[in-house]
N, C-alpha and C positions, 0 to 999 in steps of 0.2 A: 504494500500500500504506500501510494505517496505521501510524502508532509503535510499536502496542501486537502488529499481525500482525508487522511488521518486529522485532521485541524477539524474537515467540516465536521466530523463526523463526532466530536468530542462536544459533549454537551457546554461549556465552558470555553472560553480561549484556553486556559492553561490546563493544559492535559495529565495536570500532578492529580494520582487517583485520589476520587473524593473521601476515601478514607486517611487518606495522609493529611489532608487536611482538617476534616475533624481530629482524627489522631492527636494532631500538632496542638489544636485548641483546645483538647478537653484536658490533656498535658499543660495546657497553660495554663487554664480554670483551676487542675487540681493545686500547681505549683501557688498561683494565688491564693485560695485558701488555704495552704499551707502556710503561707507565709503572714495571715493574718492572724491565724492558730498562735503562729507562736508571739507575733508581737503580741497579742492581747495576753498570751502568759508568762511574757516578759514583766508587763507592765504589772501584775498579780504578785509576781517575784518581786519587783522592785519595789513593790509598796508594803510589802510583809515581812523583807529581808529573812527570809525563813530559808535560805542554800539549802542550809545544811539539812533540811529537811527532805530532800529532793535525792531521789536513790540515782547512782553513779549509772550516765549512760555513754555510751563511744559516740554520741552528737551530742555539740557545744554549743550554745549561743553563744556570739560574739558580740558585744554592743561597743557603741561609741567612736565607730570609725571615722575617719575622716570622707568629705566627699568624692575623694578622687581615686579611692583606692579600689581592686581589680583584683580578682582572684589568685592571681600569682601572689599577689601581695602576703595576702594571708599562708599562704601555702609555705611561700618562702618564712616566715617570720616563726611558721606552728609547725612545721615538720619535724624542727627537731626535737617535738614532745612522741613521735609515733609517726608510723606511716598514716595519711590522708587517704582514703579513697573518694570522698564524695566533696563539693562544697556549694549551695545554695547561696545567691547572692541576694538580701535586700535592700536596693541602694537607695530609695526614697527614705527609709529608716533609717540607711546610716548603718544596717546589721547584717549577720547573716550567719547561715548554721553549715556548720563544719563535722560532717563523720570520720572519726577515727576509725583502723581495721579493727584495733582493742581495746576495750573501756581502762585499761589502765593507760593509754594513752593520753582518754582523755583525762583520765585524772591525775594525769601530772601535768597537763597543761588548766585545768582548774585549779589546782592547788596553786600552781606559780602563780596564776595570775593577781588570787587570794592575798600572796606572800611579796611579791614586788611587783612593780611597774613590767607588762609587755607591750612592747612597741608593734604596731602595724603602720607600715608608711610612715613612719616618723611621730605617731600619736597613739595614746597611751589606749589601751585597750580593753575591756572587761569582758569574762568568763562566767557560764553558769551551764550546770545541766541542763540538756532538754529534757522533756519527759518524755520523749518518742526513745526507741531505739534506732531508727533508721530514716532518712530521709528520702522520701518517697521520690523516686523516679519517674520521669516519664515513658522512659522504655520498660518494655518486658523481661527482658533479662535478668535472671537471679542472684547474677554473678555481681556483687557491688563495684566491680574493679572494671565492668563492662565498657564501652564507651561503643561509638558511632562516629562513621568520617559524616556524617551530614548531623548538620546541629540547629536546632529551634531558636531561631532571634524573634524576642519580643520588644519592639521598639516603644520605651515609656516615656512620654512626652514631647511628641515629635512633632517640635516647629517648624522643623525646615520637609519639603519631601524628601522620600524612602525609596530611591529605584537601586537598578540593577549595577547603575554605574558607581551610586555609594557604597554599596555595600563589598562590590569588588575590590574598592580599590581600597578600602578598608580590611578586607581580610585575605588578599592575595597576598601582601606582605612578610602574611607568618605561615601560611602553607597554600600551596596552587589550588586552587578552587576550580571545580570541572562546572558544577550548576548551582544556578539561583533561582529560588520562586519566591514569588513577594504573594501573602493575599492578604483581603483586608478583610474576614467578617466577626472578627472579633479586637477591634483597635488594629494595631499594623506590626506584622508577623511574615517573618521569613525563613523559610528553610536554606541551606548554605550548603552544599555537597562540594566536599574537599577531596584530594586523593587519595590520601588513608589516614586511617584511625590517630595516629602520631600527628598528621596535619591539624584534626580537628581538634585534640586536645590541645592542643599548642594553641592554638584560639580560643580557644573556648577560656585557657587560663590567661590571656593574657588582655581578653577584650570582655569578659563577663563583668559586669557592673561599670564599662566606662563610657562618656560622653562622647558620643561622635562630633557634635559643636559642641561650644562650651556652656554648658548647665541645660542641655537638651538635646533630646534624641539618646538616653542615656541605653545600653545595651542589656539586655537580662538572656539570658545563654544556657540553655538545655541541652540535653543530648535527644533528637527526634530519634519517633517511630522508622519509620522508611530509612532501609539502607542505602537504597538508590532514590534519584529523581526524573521523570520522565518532562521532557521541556518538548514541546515541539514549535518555539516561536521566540525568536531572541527580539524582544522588544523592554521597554521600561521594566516591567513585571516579572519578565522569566528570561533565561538564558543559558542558553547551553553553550562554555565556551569549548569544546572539544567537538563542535558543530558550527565554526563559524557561514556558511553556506547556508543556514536556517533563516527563511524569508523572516526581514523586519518588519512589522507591521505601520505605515503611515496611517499618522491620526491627524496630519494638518498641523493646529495650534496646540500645542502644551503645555508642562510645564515647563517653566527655564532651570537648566540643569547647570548653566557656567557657573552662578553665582554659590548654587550649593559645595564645591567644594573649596572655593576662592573664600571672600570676604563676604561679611553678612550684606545683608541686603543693603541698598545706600539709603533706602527709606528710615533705615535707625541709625546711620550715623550721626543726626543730629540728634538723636534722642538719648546716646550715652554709651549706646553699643561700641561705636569705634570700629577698626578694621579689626579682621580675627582670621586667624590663619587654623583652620581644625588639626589638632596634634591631640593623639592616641599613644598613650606609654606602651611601649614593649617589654615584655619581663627582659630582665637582665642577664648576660652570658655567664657572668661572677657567678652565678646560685650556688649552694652550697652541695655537694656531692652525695649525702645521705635520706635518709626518708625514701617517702613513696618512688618505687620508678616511674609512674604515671609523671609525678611532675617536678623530675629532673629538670635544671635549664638546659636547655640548647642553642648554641652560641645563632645567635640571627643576622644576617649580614645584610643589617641596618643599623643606625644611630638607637640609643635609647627612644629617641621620640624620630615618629614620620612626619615630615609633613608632605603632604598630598597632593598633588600638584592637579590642576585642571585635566578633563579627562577630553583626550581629543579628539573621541566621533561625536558627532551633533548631528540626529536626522530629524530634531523637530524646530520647528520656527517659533521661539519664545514670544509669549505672549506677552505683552506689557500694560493690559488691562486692570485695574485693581477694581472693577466692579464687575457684581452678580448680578445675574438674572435669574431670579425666584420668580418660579410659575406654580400654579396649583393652591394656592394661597386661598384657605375658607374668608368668602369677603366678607361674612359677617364677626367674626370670631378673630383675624386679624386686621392688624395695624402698624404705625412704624413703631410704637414703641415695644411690640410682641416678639418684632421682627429681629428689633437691636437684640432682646434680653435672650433671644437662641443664639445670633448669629455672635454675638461679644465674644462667648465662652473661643473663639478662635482666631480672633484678632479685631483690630480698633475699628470702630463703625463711624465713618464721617456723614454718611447723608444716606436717608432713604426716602423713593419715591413711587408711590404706587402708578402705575399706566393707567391712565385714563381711557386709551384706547383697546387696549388689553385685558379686560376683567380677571382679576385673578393674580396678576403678577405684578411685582416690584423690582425697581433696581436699588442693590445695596452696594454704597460705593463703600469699600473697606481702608484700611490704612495703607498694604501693599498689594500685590501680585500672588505671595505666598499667604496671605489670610485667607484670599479665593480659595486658592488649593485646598485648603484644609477644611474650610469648609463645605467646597465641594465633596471631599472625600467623605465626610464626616454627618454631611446632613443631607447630602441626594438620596432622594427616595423614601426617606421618612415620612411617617403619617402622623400628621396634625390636622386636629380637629375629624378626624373620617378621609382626609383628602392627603395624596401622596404626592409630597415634594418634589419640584424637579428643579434642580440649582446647577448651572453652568455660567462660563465666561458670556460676559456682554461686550458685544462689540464696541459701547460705548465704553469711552477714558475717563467721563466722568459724570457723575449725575448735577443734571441739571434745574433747579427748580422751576419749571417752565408749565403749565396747565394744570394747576393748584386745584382739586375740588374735595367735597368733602366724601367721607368714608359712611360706613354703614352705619355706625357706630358715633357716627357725629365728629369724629375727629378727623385731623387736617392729613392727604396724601403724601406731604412732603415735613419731614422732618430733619435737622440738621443735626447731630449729635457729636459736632468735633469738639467741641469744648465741656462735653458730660463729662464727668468724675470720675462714671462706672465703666467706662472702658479701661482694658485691663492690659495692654499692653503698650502702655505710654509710656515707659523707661524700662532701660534694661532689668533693673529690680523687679520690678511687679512684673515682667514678660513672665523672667525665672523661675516665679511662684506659681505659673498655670500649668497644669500637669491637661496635656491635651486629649481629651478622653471622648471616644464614640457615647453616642445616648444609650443610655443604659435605663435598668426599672429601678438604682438607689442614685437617689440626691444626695449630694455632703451639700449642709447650709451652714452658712456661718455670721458670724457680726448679728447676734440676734441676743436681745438684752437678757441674763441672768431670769429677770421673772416671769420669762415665754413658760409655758408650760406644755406636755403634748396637748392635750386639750385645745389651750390655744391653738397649736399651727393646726388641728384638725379642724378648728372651726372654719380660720382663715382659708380654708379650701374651697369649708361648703358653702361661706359667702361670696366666695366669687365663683363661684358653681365649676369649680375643676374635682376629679377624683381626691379621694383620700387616700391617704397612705394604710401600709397594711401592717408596718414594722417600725418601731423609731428608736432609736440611738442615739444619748449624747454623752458626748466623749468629757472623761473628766477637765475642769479647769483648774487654777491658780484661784485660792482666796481672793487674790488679786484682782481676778482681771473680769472687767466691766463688760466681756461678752461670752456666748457660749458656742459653741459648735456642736454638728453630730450627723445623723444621716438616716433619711425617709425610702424607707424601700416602698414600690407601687407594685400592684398587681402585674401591669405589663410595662413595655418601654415607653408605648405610645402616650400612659398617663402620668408618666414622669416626663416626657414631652411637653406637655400640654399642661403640666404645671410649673417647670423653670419659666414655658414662653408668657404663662400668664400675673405669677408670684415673685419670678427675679426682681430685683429691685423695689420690693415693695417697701412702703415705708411705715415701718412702727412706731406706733407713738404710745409712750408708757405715762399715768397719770405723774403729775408733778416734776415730767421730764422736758426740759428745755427745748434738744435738736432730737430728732427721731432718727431712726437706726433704719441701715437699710438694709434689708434681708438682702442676701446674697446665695446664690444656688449654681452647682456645677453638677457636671456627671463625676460619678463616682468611679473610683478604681475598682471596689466591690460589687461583686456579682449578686451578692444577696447577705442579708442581715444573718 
């Protein structure tokens, strides 16, 4: 069969069997609640200081790491309490959990930690039991010591796009990489097939928990299901480089690919960003000889740090639009300011304006090029209100206020919002802090005063006639501090849709209180309470 009958004939462009890709995500699902598991019984340990309570297991939590630090790190710093076979990375926490082959291993690296200062990447570090004995896997393999040349990349927070050309040129460096599939239907997740097992561990320890730019697009690194990858279409998404003769596929306008491995966007170098050259630490050739053979160094004939040079095929023609075109828009039920409080969670909203001529549709002009992207990636095809979103690039550069009329709802079509508060990535600080996440069925809300109660935000639902939540959560605070956080699981995605677009920014106002608080709502990293 040809490439081109084998393409039609694949329900999907990307011919990676549809079990590898569930595979890959329910791998990712479990790793996630695993990793929630144990921050929350970290945080149980830390408030009861009861260790010693806690029966000796060969997995350790590690707390208090510094931002920058990558799986060799730890490996290098802890092996020489015992050989390593496993190590999970939490890099939003700052933690992560490390299997020894022998619980006396781990209990001489508990003890030390107990007894003096250990250092990871140059900062001091804290030890505790887990109370698992094993850190769950995503492969089936029994063998702990197992590994896979193709490895599961889960992209957390990813500002800039994710193709085939970053993530090559990110991990051909530490072993030859034959295929790449990129898919998106659980946030954005790649599988990576290297040429052997040795390649992929070498990656895996040297690029797990790091920033592809700086403070986003951070890496989270599994070993996948599928030994092999099946590619049949070298384009953004997929690629087989042991196949260059596999038809590209033309899409016309795209993304712009030059700017992602160069300097950030020039739309934030007035805002603080600066020029940024992406550098990825390599472990070190120095490692020290002992411990696991899994993660001996291997001398790499690179610098400690790469930097990444522009990649020089280009077959699409960058677009340089920074407005959308939202169609499908319920006209009774939306408006612009419905529109800001979905579309913000992905970058700054300057002006929205409903078509007059158009029923149904709005241009939203955003702050750059790369806000579209993400939120095209992010919110096409979404169902709000009963009606499914359709969000692409508009040919227009910029939106205009020009045939002003009124909305269903009595409000004005054209709204300008470059100078709101609530947009959320006006300086490099506040970009840093948005963890960029597909709609999900749990809310994290926050900035919401001490005396809310659940009661409250279930009321505040059913007076603005949006669903209720079915789970709620709020995360401990400080005596101190004048606001609370936590997180509203919904029945489905669609009703946690349908209450960020209608409750974001809403404004509270508490008896005897001066300025009112403005509720704040994103998608959540968790899958369910």
């Amino acid at each position: 069969m040809s490439v081109l009958e084998e393409y039609e004939r694949a329900p999907k462009r990307l011919k990676v069997c549809s079990e590898e890709l569930e595979d890959g995500e329910e791998s990712d699902s479990a790793s996630a609640e695993e990793e929630q598991r144990w921050s929350s019984a970290a945080e149980r340990k830390d408030s009861s200081s009861e260790t010693h309570r806690i029966a000796p297991s060969p997995v350790v939590h590690v707390r208090g790491l510094c931002e920058s630090v990558v799986e060799a790190d730890l490996v290098e710093s802890l092996e020489k309490f015992g050989n390593i076979c496993y190590v999970m990375m939490m890099p939003f926490k700052r933690q992560a959990l490390v299997e020894f082959e022998e619980v006396e291993s781990a209990d001489r690296c508990v003890s030390c930690g107990s007894q003096e200062a250990v250092y990871i990447a140059g900062q001091q570090a804290y030890f505790n039991y887990s109370t698992s004995k094993r850190i769950t896997r995503p492969t089936n393999a029994d063998d702990p010591n197992s590994g896979n040349k193709v490895l599961l990349l889960s992209i957390q927070n990813p500002l800039y796009p994710i193709t085939t050309d970053v993530l090559y040129t990110v991990c051909n460096p530490i072993g030859n990489v034959l295929r790449i599939v990129i898919f998106k239907r659980n946030g954005i997740q790649a599988m990576v097939e290297f040429e052997s097992i040795q390649n992929a561990q070498k990656a895996k320890a040297a690029l797990n928990g790091a920033d592809i730019y700086a403070g986003c697009c951070t890496l989270k690194i599994e070993y996948a299901r599928p030994s092999r990858l099946n590619v049949i279409r070298n384009d953004n998404d997929s690629w087989d480089y042991t196949k260059p003769f596999l038809l590209r596929r033309e899409r016309g306008k795209g993304r712009q690919r030059q700017a992602i491995l160069g300097e950030h966007p020039s739309s934030y170098s007035n805002n603080g960003y600066g020029a940024h050259c992406p550098l990825l630490p390599l472990p070190s050739s120095s490692g020290g000889g002992g411990g696991s053979s899994r993660y001996k160094r291997c001398a790499v004939d690179v610098g400690e740090v790469v930097s990444y040079p522009l990649p020089q095929s280009s077959s699409y023609t960058p677009h340089c639009s920074s407005v959308a075109m939202v169609s499908g828009l319920h006209s009774a039920s939306m408006n612009c300011t419905r529109i800001f409080n979905l579309f913000c969670l992905y970058g700054n909203i300057e002006k929205v304006k409903f078509m007059k001529s158009v029923p149904g549709t709005a241009l939203v002009e955003m702050g750059d090029e790369y806000a579209v992207d993400r939120a095209i990636t992010h919110l096409n095809s979404i169902k709000v209100f009963g009606k499914r979103l359709n969000v692409c690039v508009s040919k227009q550069h910029a939106v205009i206020p020009s045939q002003v009329f009124e909305l269903e709802d009595g409000s004005s079509s054209y709204k300008d919002f470059a100078m709101t508060r609530n947009n959320r990535f006006s300086s490099a600080g506040q970009a840093s802090k948005n963890i960029i996440q597909p709609p999900s069925c749990v809310l994290h809300f926050y900035n919401v005063p001490p005396s809310i109660t659940e009661e409250d935000l279930q009321r505040l639902c059913s007076d603005h006639d949006v669903p209720g939540f079915i789970k709620y959560k709020v995360f401990d605070a400080k005596p101190s501090s004048k606001t609370i956080s936590g997180l509203l699981e919904f029945d489905s995605k669609t009703h946690a849709v349908e209450v960020l677009t209608v409750l974001n920014h809403y404004q509270i106002r508490i008896p005897n209180g001066s300025n009112p608080y403005t509720l704040k709502l994103c998608f959540s990293t968790s899958s369910h309470l």
